[in-house]
N, C-alpha and C positions, 0 to 999 in steps of 0.2 A: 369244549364240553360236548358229551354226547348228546344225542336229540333224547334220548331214556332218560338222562339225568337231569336236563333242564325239564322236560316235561314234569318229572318227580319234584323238583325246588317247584316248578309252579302249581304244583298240586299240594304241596306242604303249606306257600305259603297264602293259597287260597283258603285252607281249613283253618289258617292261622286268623286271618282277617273275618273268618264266619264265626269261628268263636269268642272273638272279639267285640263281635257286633252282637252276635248273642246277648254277650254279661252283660252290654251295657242298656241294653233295651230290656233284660230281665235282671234286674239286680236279685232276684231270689236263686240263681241257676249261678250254679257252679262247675266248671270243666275242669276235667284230669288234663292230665299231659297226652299230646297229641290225638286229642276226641276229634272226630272223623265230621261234621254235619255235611252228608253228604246231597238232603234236602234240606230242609224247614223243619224248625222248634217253636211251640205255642204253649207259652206258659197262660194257665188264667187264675182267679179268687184268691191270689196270694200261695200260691203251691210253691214251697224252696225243694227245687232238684239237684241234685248233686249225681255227678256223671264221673265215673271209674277210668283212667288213663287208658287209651287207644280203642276206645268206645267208638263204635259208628253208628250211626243214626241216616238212615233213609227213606225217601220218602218225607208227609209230613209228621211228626211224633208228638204226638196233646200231652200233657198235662194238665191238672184243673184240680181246685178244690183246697183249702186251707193249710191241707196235711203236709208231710215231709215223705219227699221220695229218692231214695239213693239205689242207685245203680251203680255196679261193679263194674269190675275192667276187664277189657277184652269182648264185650258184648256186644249183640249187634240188633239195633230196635229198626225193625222195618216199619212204618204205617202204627204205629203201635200209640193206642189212648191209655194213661191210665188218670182212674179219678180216685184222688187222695184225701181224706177228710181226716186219717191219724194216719199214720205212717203205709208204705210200700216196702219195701226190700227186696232188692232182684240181686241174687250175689254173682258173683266171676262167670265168664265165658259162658253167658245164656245166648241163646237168640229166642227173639219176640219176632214174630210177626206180624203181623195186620189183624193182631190182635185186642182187648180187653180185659183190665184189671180194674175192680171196682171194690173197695174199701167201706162202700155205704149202700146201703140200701135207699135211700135218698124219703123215703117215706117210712111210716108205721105201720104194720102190720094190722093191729086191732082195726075192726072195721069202724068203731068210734070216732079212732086216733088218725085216721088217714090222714084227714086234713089240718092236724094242728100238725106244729114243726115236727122234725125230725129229733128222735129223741137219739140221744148216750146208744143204746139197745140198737140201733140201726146203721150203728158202725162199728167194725174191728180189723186190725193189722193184717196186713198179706208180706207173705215171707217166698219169696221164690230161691231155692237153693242155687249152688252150683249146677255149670251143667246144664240147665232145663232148655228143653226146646218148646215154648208154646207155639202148634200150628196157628194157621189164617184161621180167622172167625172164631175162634175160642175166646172163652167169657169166665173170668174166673172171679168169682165173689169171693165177698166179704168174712175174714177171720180165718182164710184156707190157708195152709202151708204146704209147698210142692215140695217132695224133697229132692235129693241134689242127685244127679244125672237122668232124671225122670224125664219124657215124653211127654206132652200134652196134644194129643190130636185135634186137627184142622175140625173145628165147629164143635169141640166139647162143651163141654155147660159143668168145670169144677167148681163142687161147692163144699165140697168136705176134705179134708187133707190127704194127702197122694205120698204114699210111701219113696223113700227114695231107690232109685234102678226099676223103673215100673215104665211101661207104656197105656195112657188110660183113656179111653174115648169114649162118646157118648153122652148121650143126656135121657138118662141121670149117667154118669161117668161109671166107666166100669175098667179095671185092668186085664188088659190083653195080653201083656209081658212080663216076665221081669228079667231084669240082664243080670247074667249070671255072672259075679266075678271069679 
């Protein structure tokens, strides 16, 4: 056997025994077939993830928050938190970076209301399409939907829904491109 090919059996069956180790210290997380953990997974508050066959993960990748979050296949989550209170959705062949998804506002707006709980009103669904690339340090709130081959620039701040085939950076987010097919 070559030295490439054992290297590769010991590199399959090392991602085999981390995902392994995964399910069974998070029984809310779920792996596709041949998902990559190429660092550390931190599930917390009861979050069930579900990860899309030959998904890589590097770095460490958080999860947190009561919600459900399913990730496609073929993606690739570098450093990547997201906080889930109702659902996430990241569809096929995204890359995340050392990014931020948040689903909640975690408090109440009304200046009343700050410090009583978080109400219904202080969270809604994130949909990230196909495609999407979020840069490093980008932060994308609650109820956005990115659509599918879109850009998301390194330190955006998206809070309102992002067309699909668009480049959009900034805060407040602005589009820069759109790809033309």
């Amino acid at each position: 056997m070559s030295t490439t090919r054992r290297h590769g059996l010991l590199l399959r069956t090392v991602f085999a025994v981390k995902r392994r180790y995964y399910q069974l210290r998070y029984p809310g997380l779920r792996l596709g077939r041949d998902v990559e953990i190429r660092g550390r997974v931190r599930l917390r508050r009861g979050v069930r993830v579900t990860i899309g066959d030959r998904t890589r993960l590097n770095k460490l990748v958080r999860f947190a928050g009561p919600g459900e979050v399913q990730v496609g296949a073929d993606c690739l989550l570098n450093a990547t938190w997201i906080g889930c209170w109702t659902t996430v959705r990241v569809g096929d062949r995204c890359l995340l970076s050392d990014c931020e998804l948040m689903d909640n506002d975690f408090h109440n707006l009304a200046p009343q209301l700050r410090h009583a709980p978080a109400s219904p009103a202080t969270r809604a669904p994130i949909v990230v399409g196909d495609n999407v690339w979020i840069g490093a340090h980008a932060l994308v709130m609650k109820g956005v939907r990115i659509g599918s081959d879109s850009v998301v620039g390194a330190g955006t701040i998206v809070r309102t829904d992002v067309p699909d085939g668009v480049v959009v950076i900034g805060n407040p987010q602005q589009i820069v491109k759109q790809f033309d097919e």
